[in-house]
Steps between C-alpha positions, in 0.01 A plus 500: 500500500288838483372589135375840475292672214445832535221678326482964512146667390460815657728561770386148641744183482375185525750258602396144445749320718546075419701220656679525891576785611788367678805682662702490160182653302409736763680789303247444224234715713712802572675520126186453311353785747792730445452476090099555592574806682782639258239452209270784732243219678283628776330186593646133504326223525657159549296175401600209663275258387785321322711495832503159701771611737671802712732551731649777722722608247255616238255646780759732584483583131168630528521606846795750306246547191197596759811735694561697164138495422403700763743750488427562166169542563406180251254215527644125536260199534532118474207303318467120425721374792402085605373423848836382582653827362272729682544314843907589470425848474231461799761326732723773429230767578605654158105518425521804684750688320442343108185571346409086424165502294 
């Protein structure tokens, strides 16, 4: 299960992201971006540091969060990601399209 805690100062959301993101959590990504966005954020930022899994499902999530992003013009990155985390989104080649600091 995916806990997310979402934290607005300045346009910028922070969302610290716990647990596996799974298939059934996935939908945590996109809502807690929507409610980011709706509250005027330019810049999202999602820590993963408190992720220990992720599967296809939830990096279509940001894959859809990156999409909007950049037709809005706005700035998306992903900080704290494990080794194990950051070689998913390597495999997949998403390191070229997300922003993975």
């Amino acid at each position: 299960m995916l806990k997310a805690n979402t934290v607005i100062e300045n346009n910028k959301a922070v969302i610290n992201l716990e647990g596996r993101a799974d298939t059934i959590s996935s939908e945590c990504v996109s809502e807690e971006f929507d409610k980011a966005a709706e509250q005027g954020c330019d810049e999202f930022e999602f820590n993963l540091s408190g992720v220990e899994y992720i599967c296809s499902a939830t990096l279509r999530a940001f894959l859809k969060a990156q999409k909007q992003c950049n037709k809005e013009h706005y700035t998306m990155y992903i900080t704290g990601a494990s080794e194990g985390v950051k070689d998913v989104f390597e495999i997949t080649s998403f390191t070229s399209i997300i922003n993975i600091i």
